[in-house]
C-alpha positions, 0 to 999 in steps of 0.5 A: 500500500503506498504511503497516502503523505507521500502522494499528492492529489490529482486535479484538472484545474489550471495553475493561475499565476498571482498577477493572473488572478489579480488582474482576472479580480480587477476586471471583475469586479470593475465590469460588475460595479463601475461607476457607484455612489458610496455613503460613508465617514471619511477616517484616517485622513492626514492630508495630501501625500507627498506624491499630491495624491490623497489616501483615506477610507470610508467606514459605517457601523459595520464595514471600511472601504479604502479610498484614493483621490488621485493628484489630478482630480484634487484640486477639482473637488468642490468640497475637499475631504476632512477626518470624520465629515460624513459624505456621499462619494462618486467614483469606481470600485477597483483592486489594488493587487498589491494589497490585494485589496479593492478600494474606490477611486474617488472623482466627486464628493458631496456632503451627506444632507445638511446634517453632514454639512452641520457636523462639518461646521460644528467641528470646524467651529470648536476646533478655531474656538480652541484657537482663540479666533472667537474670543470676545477680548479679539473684536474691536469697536468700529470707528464712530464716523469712518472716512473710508468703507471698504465693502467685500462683495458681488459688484453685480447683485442687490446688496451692494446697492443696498449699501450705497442707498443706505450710506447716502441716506445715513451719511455719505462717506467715500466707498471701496468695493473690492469684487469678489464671487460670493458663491462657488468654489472660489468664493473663500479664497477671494473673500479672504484675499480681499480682506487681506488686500484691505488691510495691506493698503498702506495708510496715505496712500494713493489708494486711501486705506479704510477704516472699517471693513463690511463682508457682505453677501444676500441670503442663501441657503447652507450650501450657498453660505459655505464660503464664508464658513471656510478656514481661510476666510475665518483666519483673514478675518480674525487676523484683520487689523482693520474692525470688521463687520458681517453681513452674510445672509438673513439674520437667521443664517449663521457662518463662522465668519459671524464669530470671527468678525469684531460686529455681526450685521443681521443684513447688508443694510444693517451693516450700513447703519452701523457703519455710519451714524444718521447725519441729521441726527448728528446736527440735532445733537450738535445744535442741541449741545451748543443750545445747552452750552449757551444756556448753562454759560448764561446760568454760570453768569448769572450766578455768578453775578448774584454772587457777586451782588451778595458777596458786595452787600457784606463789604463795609464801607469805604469811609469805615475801612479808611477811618482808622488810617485817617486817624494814623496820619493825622497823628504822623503829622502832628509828629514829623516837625519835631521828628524832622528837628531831632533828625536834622540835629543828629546829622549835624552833630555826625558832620561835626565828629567827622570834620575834624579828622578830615586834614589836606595831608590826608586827601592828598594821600588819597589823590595820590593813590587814585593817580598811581592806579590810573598810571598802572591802568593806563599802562596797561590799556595799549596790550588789553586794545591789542588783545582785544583787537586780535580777539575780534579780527579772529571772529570776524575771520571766523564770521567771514569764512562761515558767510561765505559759505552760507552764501555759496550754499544759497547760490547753490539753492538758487540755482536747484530753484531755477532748474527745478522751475524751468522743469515745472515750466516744460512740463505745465506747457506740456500739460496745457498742450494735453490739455488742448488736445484732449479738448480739442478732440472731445469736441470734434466728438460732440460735433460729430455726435450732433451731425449725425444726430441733426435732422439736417443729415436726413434731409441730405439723404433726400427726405423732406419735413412738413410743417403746419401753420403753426410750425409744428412737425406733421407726422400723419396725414390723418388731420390735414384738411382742404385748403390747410397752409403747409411749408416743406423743409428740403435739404436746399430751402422751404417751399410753402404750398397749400392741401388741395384735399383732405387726409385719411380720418384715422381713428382715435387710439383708446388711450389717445382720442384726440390730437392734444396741445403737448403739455409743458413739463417743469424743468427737472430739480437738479439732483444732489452731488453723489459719490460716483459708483463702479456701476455709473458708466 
């Protein structure tokens, strides 16, 4: 009996090789389910490989699918993939023999109702919450009265004129409008590129920098809205060094720029009114305080005039504060004869003692040492003249040589001054040439406008113009009757002739029953200056 371990069993099936099977699978399972569109969460996603293509996978409750967005169809997807964003995926199942393992091959995604999108923005909200891009101590209070608006959206839709009518009629001040798409796949990158582009203008620039910011888009629904709720736009945002105000939908549509904002608008117009106070009311207020001003003044004088009125009452008078010093002079004087006889007295006796210690031997001492000191000084004064004769000669060197320098520098700036004139001077006479010219062909424009708008040219093309009695333009025959005075305009001249018959009686139109004198319309009230707009042409 042979040994059954030592023997093999006998098949007929055929030997497939690995790729053989790999590539038997792949046809498969491609040709059984093509095209699908898969539910799922997405999980383990880090982010594009280095190689740009996107690696991840899609789970439920119960099972995991792979999943791989290849490098070319990245950067079409509108709505990019996220860890644990719940979402519908649209592509083709395949195999990947080198794990053999199937997975599919994403070309579009979606979100999985709103529910998805709210999950979405709930977490992207707490994890920028975390941040501190929504803290309260972040926002700042826009400016009371801004010299300059800039405004962040469509050029083409509602809410911009909204928000030109509204600061026209609170009051008008100087706007930008940065254009942008408020809707679409591009929608947060310009949003956040022109917030950006606001806050890098440079303060007195050739453009002016403003001094408040508005974003503002009309209603939507969630999907709609989705640009202002992307990352990018929200760090712009918060990162503004420029107050900014939301104005993104209804006031019961919510994004997360809302949050990052330093104001939130309910409405575009609402944005407005925040932005500028009403004029008028201002004026009231001012007239109201200097009405105030003037009358508290007027109390203050008043006031202090009863004051004063009071405080003179308790004063004595002057014959009470001046009766004691009366009574002090009189006794001064009664005093100054014998005090002016002791004093004279005094003196005398003082001359007396000092007359007999005067002798001539002692004045001529003195006199001596007075001429010994005038001969020294005398001496002395030709070298104090010499000095002081170098002293000066050495300034007014000095003087001399920085003179001459300030007279050289103001000859140098006499002369950058006529150069620089004479460069004002070419370039005014080549303004004033401009100048001319573009008024010159300005008016060879109005002048040609007018001819080809001048009923003069139809004539020239042989047409003629019939005038009644009266000189008004006859535009039917309907009207014109038997013996009726007519005057033709030709290009050459005017003829008068005569109706030999009656016209067609045309009947009157409902809204026109007779033919009626035109009615003289009162000359338009001119219309108030305004800022111009993108939208005047």
């Amino acid at each position: 009996m042979p040994d059954s371990l030592s023997e093999s069993p006998v098949s007929n099936a055929a030997d497939w090789t690995v790729s053989e099977l790999s590539g038997a699978l792949k046809r498969t399972v491609e040709d059984s389910f093509g095209h699908v569109r898969v539910r799922g969460e997405i999980s383990g996603y880090r982010g594009p490989h280095s190689s740009g293509h996107a690696y991840f996978s899609l789970k439920d409750q119960n099972a995991r699918l792979d999943a791989v967005v290849w490098k070319g169809n990245f950067g079409r997807l509108r709505l990019k993939p996220e860890e644990g964003l719940e979402v519908v995926a649209i592509g083709r199942i395949t195999t990947f023999p080198g794990k053999s393992s199937y997975q599919i091959v994403i070309e579009q995604l979606e979100f999985a109702g709103a529910g998805a999108i709210m999950a979405m923005l709930e977490e992207r909200k707490n994890r920028l919450a975390a941040e501190g891009l929504f803290a309260p101590e972040r926002k700042r209070r826009p400016p009371f009265l801004p010299r300059v608006i800039g405004v962040v959206t469509s050029p083409t839709g509602a809410v911009i004129r909204d928000i030109l009518h509204r600061l026209n009629d609170r009051f008008p001040r100087h706007v930008l409008v940065w254009p942008v798409r408020v809707q679409g796949d591009t929608c947060g990158a310009e949003v956040s590129m022109a917030i950006r582009g606001f806050n890098a203008l440079a303060p007195g620039g050739p453009i002016p920098r403003p001094d408040v910011l508005i974003v503002a888009r009309g209603g939507g629904s969630l999907e709609d809205l989705l640009g202002f709720s992307e990352e990018s736009v929200v760090r712009a945002a918060a990162e503004s060094a420029i107050p900014l105000i939301s104005a993104v939908g209804h006031e019961t549509d919510v994004t997360l720029i809302d949050f990052a904002a330093d104001v939130r608008a309910p409405t575009p117009t609402a944005a407005a009114e925040m932005a500028v106070p009403v004029r008028a009311d201002l004026l009231a207020e001012v007239a109201g305080l200097h009405a105030r001003l003037r009358a508290c003044f007027a109390r203050g004088l008043d006031r202090r005039r009863t004051d004063l009125r009071a405080l003179a009452r308790l004063l004595p008078s002057a014959d009470a504060v001046l009766a004691v010093p009366r009574q002090r002079l009189d006794l001064a004087g009664q005093r100054l004869p014998r005090a002016l006889k002791a004093n004279a007295g005094a003196h005398r006796l003082g001359l007396t003692r000092v007359e007999g210690r005067l002798t001539p031997q002692l004045l001529a001492g003195a006199l001596a040492r007075r001429r010994e000191r005038a001969g020294d000084l005398a001496a002395r004064l030709p070298r104090g003249l010499t000095a002081n004769t170098a002293r000066h000669r050495l300034r007014l060197t000095r003087d001399e040589s920085r003179l001459r320098l300030i007279a050289q520098a103001l000859r140098d700036r006499r002369e950058r001054g006529r150069d620089r004139l004479d460069a004002l001077h070419v370039r005014l006479q080549r303004c004033r040439r401009q100048q001319a010219a573009e008024r010159a062909g300005r008016l060879d424009a109005v002048a040609k406008l007018l001819t080809a708008l001048s009923y003069k040219g139809v004539l020239a093309r042989g047409y003629a113009l019939v005038r009644d009695a009266s000189g008004a333009p006859v535009h039917a025959a309907a009207g014109i009757g038997a013996g009726d005075a007519l005057e033709i305009e030709f290009r050459d001249g005017r003829v008068a002739v005569t109706a030999t018959g009656a016209g067609p009686e045309a009947p009157p139109s409902p809204a026109r029953p007779g033919r009626k004198p035109a009615k003289t319309r009162p000359a338009p009230l001119p219309e108030p200056p305004r800022q111009p707009t993108l939208f005047d042409s």
